[in-house]
C-alpha positions in Angstrom: 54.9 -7.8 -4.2 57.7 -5.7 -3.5 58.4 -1.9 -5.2 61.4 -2.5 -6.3 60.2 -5.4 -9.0 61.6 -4.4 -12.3 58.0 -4.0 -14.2 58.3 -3.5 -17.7 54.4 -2.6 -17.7 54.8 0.6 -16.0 54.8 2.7 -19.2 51.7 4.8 -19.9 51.9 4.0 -23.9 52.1 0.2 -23.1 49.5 0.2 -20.7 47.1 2.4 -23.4 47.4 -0.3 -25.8 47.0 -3.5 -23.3 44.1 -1.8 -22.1 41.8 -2.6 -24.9 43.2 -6.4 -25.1 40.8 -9.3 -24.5 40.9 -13.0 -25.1 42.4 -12.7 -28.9 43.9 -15.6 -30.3 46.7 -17.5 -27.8 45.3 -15.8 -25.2 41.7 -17.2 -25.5 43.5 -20.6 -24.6 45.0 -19.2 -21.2 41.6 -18.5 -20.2 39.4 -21.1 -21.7 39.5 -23.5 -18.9 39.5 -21.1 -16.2 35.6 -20.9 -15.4 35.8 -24.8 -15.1 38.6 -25.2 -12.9 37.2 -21.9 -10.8 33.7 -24.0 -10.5 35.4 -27.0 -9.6 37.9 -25.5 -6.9 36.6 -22.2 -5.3 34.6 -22.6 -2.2 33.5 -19.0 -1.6 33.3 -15.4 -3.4 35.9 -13.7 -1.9 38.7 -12.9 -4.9 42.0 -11.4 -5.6 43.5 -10.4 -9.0 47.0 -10.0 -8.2 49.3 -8.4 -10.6 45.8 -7.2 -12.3 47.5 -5.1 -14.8 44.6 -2.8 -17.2 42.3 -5.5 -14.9 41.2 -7.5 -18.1 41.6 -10.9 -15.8 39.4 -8.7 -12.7 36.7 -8.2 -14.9 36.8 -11.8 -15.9 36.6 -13.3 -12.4 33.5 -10.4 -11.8 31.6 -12.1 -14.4 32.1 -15.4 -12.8 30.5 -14.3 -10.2 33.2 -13.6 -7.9 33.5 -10.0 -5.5 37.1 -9.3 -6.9 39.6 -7.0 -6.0 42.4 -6.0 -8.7 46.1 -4.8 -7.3 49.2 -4.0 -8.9 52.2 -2.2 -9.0 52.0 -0.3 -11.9 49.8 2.9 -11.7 49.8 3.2 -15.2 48.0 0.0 -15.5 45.4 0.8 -13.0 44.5 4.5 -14.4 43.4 2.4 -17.7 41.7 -0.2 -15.5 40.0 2.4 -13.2 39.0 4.4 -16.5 37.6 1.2 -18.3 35.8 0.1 -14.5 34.8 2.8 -12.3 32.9 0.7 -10.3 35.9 -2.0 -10.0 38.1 -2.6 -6.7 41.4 -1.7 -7.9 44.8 -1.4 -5.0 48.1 0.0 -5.4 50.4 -2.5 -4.2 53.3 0.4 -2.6 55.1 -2.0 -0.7 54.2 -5.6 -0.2 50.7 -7.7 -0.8 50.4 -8.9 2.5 50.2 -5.5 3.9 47.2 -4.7 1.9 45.0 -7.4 3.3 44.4 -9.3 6.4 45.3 -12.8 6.5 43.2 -15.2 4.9 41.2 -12.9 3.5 40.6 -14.5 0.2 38.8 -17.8 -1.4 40.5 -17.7 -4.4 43.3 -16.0 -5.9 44.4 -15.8 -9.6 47.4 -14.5 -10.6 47.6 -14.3 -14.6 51.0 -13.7 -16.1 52.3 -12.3 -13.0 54.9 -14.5 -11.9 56.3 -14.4 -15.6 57.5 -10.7 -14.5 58.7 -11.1 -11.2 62.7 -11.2 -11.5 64.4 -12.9 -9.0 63.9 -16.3 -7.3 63.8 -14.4 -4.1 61.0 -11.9 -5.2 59.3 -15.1 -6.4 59.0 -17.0 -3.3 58.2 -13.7 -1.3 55.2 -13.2 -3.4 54.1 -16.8 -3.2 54.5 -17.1 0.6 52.4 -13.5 0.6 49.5 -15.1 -1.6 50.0 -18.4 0.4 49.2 -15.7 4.0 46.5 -14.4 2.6 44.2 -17.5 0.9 41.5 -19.2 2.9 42.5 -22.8 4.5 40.5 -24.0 1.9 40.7 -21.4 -0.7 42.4 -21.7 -4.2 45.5 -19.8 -5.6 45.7 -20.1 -9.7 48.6 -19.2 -11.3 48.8 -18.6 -15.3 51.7 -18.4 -16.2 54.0 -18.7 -19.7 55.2 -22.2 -20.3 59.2 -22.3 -21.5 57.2 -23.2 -25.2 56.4 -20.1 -25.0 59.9 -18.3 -26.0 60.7 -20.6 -28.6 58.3 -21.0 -30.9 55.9 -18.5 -33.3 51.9 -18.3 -31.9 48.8 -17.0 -33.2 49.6 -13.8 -30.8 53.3 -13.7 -30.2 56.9 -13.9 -31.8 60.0 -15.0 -31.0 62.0 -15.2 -34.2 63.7 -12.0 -33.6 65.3 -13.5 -30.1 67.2 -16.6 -31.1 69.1 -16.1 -27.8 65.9 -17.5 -25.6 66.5 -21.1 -26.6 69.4 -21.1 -24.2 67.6 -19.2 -21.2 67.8 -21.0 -18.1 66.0 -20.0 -15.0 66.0 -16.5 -14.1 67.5 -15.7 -16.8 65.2 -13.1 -19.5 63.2 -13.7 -22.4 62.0 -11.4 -25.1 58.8 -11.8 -26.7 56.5 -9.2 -29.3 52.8 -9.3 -28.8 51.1 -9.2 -31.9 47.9 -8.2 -30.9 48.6 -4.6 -29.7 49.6 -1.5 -31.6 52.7 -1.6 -29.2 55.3 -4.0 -31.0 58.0 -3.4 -28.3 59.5 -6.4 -27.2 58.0 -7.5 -23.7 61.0 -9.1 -21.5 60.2 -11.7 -19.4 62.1 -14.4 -16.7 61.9 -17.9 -17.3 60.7 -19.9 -14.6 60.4 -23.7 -16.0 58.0 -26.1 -14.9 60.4 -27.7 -12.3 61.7 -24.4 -10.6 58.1 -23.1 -10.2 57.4 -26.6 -8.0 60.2 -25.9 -6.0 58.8 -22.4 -5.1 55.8 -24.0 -4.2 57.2 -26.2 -2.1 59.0 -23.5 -0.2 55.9 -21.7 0.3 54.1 -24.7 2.0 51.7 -24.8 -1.5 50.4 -27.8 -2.9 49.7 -28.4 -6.7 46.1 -29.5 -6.7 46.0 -29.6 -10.4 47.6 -28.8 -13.7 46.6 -27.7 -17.1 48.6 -27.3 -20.4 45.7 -26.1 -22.7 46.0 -27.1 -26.4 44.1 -25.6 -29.0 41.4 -27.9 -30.2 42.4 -27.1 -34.1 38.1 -26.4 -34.4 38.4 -23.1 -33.0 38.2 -19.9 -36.2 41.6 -18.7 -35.0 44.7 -19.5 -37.4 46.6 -21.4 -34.9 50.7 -21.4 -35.6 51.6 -23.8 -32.5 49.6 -23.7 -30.6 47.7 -27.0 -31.2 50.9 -29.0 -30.5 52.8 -27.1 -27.9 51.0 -25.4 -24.8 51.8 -21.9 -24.6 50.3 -21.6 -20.9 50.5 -23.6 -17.9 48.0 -23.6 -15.5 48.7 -24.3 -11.8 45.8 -24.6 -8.9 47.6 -24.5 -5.8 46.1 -25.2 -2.0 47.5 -24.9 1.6 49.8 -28.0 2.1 48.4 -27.7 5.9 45.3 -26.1 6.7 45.6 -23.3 9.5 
């Protein structure tokens, strides 16, 4: 993960109000079927939270059992996180990922909504082949990441209406969404990476897709669901080595 990354999350009054955030409404569907899929495809306890943000998604692999490491680019976001977990890993990424770490130095590696910020195809595979250097032969890289759905349509947790514009976003190109589920309404601009593109990045980086998810809300759940039972807001990609080392 390179410096230069445009990140719209280093801001000290965005990362104040993110810090706080749980599993509210659409976002208890990006993580519902992560302990599952983490039982099913980890092999070990050794774990990365790249792209950790206010290290919501490093606290969540901790209680899974996992000895977890948070880094990011954003200090911002880790002063909140290192305020909210003093006893939490957290890493400034200054440079690149694969500097931080030896290689395969990880069983598992989740990177939730990550990838949705990175902005250039190029910065996008460089990551990926990074994450790719430093996974286990056997370990497991999960990406969460925003389906296109997402900037289209209105969600329990997010809008769209105001941005009309996004329906005719292609790859790379960037998408504006409001979280309603923090005090901070600011649009949050992301880059759209379809399905298809993302498989071709994965490809490049010698990664496999092992499995994929497209959580849908059961319609049972207390939350007033908008699309989300219909439409998957998330996509949920388990990735392995396409040739162990």
């Amino acid at each position: 993960m390179n410096r230069t990354f445009d990140n719209v999350y280093e801001d000290e009054e965005r990362a104040r109000a993110y810090a706080t955030l749980q599993f509210p409404g659409t976002y208890y569907l990006a993580f519902r079927d992560l302990p599952a899929l983490v039982r099913h495809y980890n092999h070990g306890r050794r774990a990365l939270d790249f792209g950790c943000g206010t290290g919501r998604s490093t606290r969540f692999l901790r209680n899974l059992g996992l000895e977890v490491i948070g880094a990011d680019i954003s200090q911002a976001m880790l002063d909140q996180a290192r305020a909210l977990d003093p006893s939490g890993e957290y890493r400034l990424v200054r440079d690149s990922i694969v500097a931080e770490f030896a290689p395969s130095s990880f069983d598992l590696i989740l990177a939730a909504f990550t990838f949705d910020n990175i902005p250039t195809e190029e910065a996008k595979a460089d990551a990926l082949s990074g994450l790719s250097n430093l996974l286990a032969p056997d370990g497991s890289l999960f990406l969460l990441v925003s389906s296109a759905a997402i900037y289209v349509n209105e969600w329990a947790s997010f809008s769209t209406r105001d941005f009309p514009e996004n329906r005719h976003a292609r790859d790379g190109d960037r998408v504006r969404i409001v979280m309603l589920d923090v005090s901070d309404r600011r649009p949050v601009e992301d880059v759209l990476c379809t399905d298809a593109h993302y498989r071709q990045l994965f490809q490049s980086a010698e990664l496999g897709v092992v499995d994929v998810r497209s959580p849908l809300a059961t319609g049972k759940e207390p939350t007033r669901w908008v699309s989300e039972t219909i439409t998957a807001p998330w996509t949920i990609y388990v990735l392995g080595h396409l040739t162990k080392r």
